[in-house]
C-alpha positions as CSV (number, residue, x, y, z in Angstrom):
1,X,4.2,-63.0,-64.9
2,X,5.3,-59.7,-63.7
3,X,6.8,-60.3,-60.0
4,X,6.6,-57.1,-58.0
5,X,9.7,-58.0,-55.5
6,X,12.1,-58.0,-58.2
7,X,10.6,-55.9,-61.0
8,X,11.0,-58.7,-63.6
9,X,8.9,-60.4,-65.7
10,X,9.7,-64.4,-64.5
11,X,8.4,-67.8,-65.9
12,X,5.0,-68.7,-64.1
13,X,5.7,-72.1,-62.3
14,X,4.9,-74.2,-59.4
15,X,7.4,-73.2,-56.5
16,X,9.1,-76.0,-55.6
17,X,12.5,-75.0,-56.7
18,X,14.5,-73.8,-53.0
19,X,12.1,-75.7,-50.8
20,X,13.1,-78.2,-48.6
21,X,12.2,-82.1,-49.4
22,X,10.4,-82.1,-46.0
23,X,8.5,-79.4,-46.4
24,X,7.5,-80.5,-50.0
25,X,6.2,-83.8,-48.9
26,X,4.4,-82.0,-46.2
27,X,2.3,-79.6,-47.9
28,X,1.5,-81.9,-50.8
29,X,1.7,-85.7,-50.2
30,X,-2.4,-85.9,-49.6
31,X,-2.9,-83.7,-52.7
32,X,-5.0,-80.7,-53.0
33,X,-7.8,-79.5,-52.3
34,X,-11.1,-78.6,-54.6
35,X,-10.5,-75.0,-54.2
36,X,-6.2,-74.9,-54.7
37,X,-6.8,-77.2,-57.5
38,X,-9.5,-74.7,-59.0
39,X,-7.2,-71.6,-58.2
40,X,-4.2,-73.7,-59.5
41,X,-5.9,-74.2,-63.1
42,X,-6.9,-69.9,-63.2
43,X,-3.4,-69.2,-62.5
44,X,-1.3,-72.2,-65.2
45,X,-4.6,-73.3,-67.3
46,X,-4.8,-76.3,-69.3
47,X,-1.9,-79.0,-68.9
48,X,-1.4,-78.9,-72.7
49,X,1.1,-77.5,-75.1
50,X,-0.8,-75.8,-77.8
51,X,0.8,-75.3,-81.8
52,X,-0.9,-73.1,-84.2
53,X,-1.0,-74.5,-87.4
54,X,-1.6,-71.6,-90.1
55,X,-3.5,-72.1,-93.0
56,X,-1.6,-73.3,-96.6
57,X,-2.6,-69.6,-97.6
58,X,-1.1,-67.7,-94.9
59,X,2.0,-69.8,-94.9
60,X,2.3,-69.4,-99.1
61,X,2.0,-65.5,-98.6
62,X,4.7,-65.8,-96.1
63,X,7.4,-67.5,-98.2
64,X,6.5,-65.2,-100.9
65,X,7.3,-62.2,-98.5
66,X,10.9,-63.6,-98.5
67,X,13.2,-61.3,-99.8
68,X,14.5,-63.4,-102.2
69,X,11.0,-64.1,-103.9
70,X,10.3,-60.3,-103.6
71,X,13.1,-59.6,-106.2
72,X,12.4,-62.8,-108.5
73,X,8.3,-61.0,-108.2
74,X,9.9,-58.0,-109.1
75,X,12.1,-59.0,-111.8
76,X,8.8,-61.0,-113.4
77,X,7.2,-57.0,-113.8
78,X,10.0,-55.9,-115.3
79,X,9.8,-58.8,-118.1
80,X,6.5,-58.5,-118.7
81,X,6.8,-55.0,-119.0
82,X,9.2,-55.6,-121.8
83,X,7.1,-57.9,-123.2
84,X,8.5,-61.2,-122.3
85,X,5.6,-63.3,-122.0
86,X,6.6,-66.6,-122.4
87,X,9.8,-66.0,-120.1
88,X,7.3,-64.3,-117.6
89,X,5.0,-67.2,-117.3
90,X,7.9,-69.7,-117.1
91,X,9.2,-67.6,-114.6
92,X,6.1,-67.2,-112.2
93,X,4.8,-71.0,-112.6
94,X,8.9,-71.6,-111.0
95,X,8.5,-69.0,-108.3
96,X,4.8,-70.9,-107.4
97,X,6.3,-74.2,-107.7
98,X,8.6,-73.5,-105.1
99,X,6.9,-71.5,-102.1
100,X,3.9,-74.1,-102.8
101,X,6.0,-77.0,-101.8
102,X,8.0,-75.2,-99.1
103,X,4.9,-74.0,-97.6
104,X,3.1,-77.1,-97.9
105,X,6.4,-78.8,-96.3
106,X,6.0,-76.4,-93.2
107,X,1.7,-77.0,-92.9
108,X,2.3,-80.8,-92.4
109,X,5.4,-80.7,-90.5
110,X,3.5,-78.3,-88.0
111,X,0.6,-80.8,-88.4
112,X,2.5,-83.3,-86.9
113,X,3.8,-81.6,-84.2
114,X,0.8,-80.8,-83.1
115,X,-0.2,-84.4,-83.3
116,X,2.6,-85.3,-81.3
117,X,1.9,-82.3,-78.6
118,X,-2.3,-83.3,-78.3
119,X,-2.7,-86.2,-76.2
120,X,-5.5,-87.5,-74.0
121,X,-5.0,-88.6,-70.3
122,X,-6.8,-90.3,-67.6
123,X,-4.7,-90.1,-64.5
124,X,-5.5,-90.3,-61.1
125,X,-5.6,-87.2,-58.9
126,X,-6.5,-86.5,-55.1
127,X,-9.0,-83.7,-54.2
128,X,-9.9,-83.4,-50.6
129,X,-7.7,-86.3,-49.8
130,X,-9.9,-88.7,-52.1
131,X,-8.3,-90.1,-55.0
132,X,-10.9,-89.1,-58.8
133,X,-9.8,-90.1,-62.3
134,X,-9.3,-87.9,-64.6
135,X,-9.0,-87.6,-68.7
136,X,-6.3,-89.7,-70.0
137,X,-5.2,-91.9,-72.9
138,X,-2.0,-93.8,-72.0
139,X,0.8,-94.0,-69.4
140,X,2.3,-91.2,-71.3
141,X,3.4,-87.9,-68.8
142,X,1.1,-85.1,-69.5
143,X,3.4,-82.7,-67.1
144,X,6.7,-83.0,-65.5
145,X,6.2,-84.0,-61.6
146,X,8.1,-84.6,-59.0
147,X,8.3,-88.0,-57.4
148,X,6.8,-87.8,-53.6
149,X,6.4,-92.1,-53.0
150,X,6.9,-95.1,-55.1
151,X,9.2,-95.5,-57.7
152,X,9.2,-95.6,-61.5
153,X,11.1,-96.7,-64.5
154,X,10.6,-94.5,-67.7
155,X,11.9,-94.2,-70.9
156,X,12.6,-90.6,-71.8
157,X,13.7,-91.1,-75.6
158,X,11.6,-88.7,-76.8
159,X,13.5,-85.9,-75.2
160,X,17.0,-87.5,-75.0
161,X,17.5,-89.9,-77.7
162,X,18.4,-92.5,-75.1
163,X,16.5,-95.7,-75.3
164,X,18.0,-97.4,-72.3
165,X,15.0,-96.7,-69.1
166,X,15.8,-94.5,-66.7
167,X,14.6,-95.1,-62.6
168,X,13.4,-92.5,-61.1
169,X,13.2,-92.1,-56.8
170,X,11.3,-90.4,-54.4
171,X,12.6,-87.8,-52.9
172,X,13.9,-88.1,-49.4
173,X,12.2,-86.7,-46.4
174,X,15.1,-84.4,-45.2
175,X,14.6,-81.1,-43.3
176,X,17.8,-79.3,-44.6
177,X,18.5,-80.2,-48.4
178,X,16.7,-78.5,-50.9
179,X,15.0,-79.2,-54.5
180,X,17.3,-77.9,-57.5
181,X,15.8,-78.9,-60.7
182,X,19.0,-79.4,-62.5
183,X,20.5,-81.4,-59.7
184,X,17.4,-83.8,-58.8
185,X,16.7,-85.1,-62.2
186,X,16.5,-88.7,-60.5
187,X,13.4,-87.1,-58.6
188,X,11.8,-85.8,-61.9
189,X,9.4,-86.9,-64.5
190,X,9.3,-85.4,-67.5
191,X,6.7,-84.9,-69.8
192,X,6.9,-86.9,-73.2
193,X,8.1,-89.8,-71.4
194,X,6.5,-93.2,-70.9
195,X,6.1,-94.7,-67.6
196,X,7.4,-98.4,-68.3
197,X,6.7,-99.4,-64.7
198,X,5.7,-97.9,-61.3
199,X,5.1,-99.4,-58.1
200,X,4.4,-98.1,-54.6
201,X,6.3,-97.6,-51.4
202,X,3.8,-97.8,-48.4
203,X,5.5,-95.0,-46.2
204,X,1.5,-93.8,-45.6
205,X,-0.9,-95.2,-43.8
206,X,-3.1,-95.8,-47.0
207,X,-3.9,-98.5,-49.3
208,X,-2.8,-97.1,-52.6
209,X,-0.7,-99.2,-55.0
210,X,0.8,-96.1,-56.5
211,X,3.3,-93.8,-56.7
212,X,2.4,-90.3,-56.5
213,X,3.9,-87.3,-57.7
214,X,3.6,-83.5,-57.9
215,X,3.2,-81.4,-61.2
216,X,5.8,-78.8,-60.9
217,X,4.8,-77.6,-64.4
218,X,3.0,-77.7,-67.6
219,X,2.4,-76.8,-71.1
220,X,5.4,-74.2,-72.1
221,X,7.2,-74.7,-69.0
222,X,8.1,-77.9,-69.3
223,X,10.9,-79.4,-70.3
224,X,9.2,-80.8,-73.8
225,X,7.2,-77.7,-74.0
226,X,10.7,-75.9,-74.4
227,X,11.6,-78.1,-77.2
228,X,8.4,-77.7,-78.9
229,X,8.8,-73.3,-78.5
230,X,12.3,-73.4,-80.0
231,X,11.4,-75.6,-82.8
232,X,8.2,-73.5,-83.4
233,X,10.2,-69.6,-82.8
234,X,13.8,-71.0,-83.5
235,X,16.3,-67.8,-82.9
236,X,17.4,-66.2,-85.6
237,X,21.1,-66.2,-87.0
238,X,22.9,-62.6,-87.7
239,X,25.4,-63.6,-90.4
240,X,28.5,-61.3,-90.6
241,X,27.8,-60.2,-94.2
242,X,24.5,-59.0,-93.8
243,X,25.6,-55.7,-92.3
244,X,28.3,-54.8,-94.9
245,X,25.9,-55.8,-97.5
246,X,23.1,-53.7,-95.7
247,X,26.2,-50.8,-95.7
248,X,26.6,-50.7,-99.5
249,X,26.7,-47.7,-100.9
């Protein structure tokens, strides 16, 4: 989103990042509100991380557009022009061969991405201070959050290979030190990750059973949503040669 106080485009996310622990739990411990949570979803949208899967088609014609293919395509006029028919069609049923099973390679790979993104929820939310179920389909994060009360023991070996379960803490009710993302990990849920165990902490007068946490982001913005864009749009490699052999005279 475009910030006018800086002039710079920035990533859209919840802004908790500089804020005090205190002043977090304050503002967001009973939840939200109908109207914040309404205002909330215009401004992030869905809590989903959406893949594109083109068709087998569009992916063929886009292998074939490879410069490589290109010059086997246009080596396959020049034999049939000299009347190489046999060679031609040998050729050409090669050249298909090949972009048919690298672009039917990338279709399922990006199928099962996608299958891997798309998950169902039903999670427990409070609006207006009264706690409503929502959609949900296992005890796997839809978001990343931060931990406000109770604790919980995840396994995050989706995102970091590491099979040994991780405990994540509340954070503290301190007035002076502030929320840095890449220094309160122990605070932070990820999204991806399964929730092995949870269990309250009864610092509130209420009768809940457990813990509660705050999405800080979703979709793109989190931490598995970043994984899934560089997978998707990896960045592209300059190779030395290229410009010398682009320079050739």
């Amino acid at each position: 989103v475009w910030n006018k106080d800086i002039r710079m485009f920035e990533e859209l996310r919840y802004k908790v990042e500089g804020i005090t622990f205190a002043r977090i739990l304050r503002e967001n411990i009973e939840g939200l509100t109908t109207e914040q949570a309404n205002a909330a979803h215009h401004l992030y949208g869905d809590c989903e991380i959406r893949v594109h899967v083109p068709s087998f088609l569009v992916l063929l014609l886009h292998e074939l557009m490879a410069p490589f293919y290109l010059y086997q395509l246009f080596t396959v006029i020049l034999w049939l022009y000299q009347s190489y028919f046999v060679f031609t069609l040998t050729l050409l049923v090669i050249i298909l061969a090949f972009t048919s099973s690298s672009a039917k390679s990338e279709h399922d790979e990006l199928f099962k991405l996608r299958y891997r993104t798309f998950q169902s929820f039903r999670l427990t939310v409070i609006r207006d201070k009264v706690p409503s179920v929502m959609n949900s389909k296992n005890l796997v994060l839809p978001c990343d959050c931060l931990l406000l009360e109770g604790e919980a023991v995840v396994n995050e070996s989706e995102l970091t290979g590491e099979s040994i379960p991780v405990v994540k803490v509340p954070i503290p009710e301190d007035n002076h030190r502030k929320y840095k993302e890449s220094q309160d990990k122990r605070h932070t849920l990820l999204q991806g990750t399964v929730v092995i165990q949870q269990k309250a902490i009864q610092k509130l007068n209420n009768d809940s059973t457990n813990a509660r946490a705050l999405v800080i982001s979703t979709g793109y913005s989190t931490q598995k949503g970043q994984l899934t864009r560089f997978v998707l749009y990896p960045k592209s490699h300059d190779f030395k040669l290229m410009p010398h052999v682009l320079c050739v005279d």
